[in-house]
Structures are given as C-alpha cells and as structure tokens.
C-alpha positions in Angstrom: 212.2 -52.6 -9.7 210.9 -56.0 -8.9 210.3 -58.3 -11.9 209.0 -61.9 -11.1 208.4 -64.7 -13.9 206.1 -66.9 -13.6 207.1 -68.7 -10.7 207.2 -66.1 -8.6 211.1 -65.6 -8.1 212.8 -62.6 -8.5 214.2 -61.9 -12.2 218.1 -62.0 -12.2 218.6 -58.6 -14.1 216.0 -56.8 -11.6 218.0 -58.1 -8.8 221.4 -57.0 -10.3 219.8 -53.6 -10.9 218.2 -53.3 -7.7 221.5 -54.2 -5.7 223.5 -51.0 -8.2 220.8 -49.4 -6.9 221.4 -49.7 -3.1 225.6 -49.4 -3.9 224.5 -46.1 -4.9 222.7 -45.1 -2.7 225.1 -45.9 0.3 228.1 -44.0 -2.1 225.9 -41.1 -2.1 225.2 -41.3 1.5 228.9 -42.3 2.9 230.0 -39.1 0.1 228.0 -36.6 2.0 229.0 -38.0 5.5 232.6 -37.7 4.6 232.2 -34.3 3.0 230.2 -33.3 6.4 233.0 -34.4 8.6 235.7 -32.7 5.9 233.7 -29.5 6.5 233.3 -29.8 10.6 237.3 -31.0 10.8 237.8 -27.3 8.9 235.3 -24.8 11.0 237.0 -26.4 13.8 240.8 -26.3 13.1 240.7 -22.8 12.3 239.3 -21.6 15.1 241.4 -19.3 17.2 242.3 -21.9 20.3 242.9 -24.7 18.6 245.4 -22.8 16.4 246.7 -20.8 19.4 247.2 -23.7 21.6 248.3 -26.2 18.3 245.6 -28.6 19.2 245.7 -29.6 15.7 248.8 -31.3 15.5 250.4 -31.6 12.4 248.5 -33.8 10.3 247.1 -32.5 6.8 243.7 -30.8 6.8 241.0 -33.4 5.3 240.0 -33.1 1.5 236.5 -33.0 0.4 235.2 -35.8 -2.3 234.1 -34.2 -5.3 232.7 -37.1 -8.1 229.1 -37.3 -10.5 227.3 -40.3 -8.1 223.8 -40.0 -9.6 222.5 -42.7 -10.8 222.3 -43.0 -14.8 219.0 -42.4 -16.2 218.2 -45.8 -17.3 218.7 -47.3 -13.5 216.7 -44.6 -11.6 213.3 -46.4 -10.6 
C-alpha cells in the first residue's frame, strides 16, 4: 500500500489508507483480547468454589463485543 511520486515521498492517500489499515487491525486484535478475557472471567466465575465461597463479589459478569471489524474490500491490500 506504498505509493511514492516522483520524489520519492510517501503519497498522502496511501499513508491515510495505510494508517485505517493498522486502526484496524489493532480493533480486531484488542476485540479478540477482550472477548478472550470475557470468556476466561465466565469459565471461571462459574466454577463451583468461587461461587461456593462468593469469590466473585458482586460485580456484573463481563459482556462480550460482538461488531463487523473487517476491513471493506476496497482497503484490504
């Protein structure tokens, strides 16, 4: 995704794409961390210590993060 004119310099729009690019990316990756550690906080909050002792406390289970964050078509490289 690296245009260059004739000078040599990086094209402004190829720049601006590759930066959505790397947003994306890290959305995707912090999306799957989170939904991970969602997942993990569950399995272990419903196991029969913790819920027999009340380890958990009483703060609301975690929700998982459900959204489309594929890149569009046109800004795939």
């Amino acid at each position: 995704l690296r245009a260059t004119d004739e000078d040599g310099e990086l094209d402004d729009a190829a720049a601006i794409l590759a930066r959505v690019e790397g947003a994306a990316l890290r959305v995707q990756l912090a999306r799957q961390f989170h939904n991970d550690a969602v997942a993990e906080v569950r399995r272990v909050r419903a196991k029969t210590v913790v819920r027999l002792f009340r380890l958990a406390g009483h703060a609301a289970l975690p929700k998982v993060v459900h959204f489309d964050d594929d890149l569009p078509p046109g800004l795939r490289s």
